[in-house]
N, C-alpha and C positions, 0 to 999 in steps of 0.2 A: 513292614508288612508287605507280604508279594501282591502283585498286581494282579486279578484273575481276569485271563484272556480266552475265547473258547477255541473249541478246533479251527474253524475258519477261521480267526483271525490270525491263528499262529499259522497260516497257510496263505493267505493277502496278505497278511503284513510282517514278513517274516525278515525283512531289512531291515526296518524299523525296530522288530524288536532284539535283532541281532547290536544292533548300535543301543538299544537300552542294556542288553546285557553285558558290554562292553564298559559301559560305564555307573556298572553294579546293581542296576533292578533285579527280581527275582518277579517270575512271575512262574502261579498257578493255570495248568490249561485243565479245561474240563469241557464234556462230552455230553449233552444233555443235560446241564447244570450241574454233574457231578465230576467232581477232582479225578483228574486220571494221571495227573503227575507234575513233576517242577521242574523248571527252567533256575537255575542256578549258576552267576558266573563263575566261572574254574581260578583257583585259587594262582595265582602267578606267586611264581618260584622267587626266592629274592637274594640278590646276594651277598653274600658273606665273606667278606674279607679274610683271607686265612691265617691274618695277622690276629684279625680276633677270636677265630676257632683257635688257633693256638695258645689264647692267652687263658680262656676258659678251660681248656684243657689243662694248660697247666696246674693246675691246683687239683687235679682229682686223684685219688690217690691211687697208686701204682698196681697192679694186679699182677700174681700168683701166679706163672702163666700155668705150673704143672697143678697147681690147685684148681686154677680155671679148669683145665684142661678134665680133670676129674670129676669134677661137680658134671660136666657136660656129657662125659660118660654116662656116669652115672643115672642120668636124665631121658637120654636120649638113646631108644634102643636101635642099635645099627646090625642090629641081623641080617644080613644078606640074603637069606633065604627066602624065599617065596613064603608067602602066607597058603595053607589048605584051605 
């Protein structure tokens, strides 16, 4: 559940909760007791061995490329022309 913090304190104590959200809190600030938005920490990228994207991959089954290629025609209007 986030922590609900108000304007001022995300304004004092903006270190503090720079270091909470580093280490995953989530906190609610609100503005005269009411919610004006969330503090959320940002997803960190992770990585992936290409030994094992390879090995997933492997097993998917092979694609069409001219069938690709048509289906995406098909779908997708590439009119050049300026719209009126």
């Amino acid at each position: 559940m986030p922590r609900e913090i108000t304007q001022r304190e995300l304004r004092n104590e903006s270190g503090e909760i720079m270091r909470a959200l580093d280490s995953g809190e989530t906190f609610v600030i609100t503005r005269n007791g009411v919610p004006v938005g969330e503090l959320v920490p940002v997803q960190r990228r992770r990585f992936v061995p290409a030994k094992s994207v390879a090995a997933v991959f492997a097993g998917a089954p092979r694609i069409a490329r001219r069938r690709f290629r048509r289906d995406l025609d098909a779908a997708v209007d590439q009119d050049t022309k300026p719209r009126a």
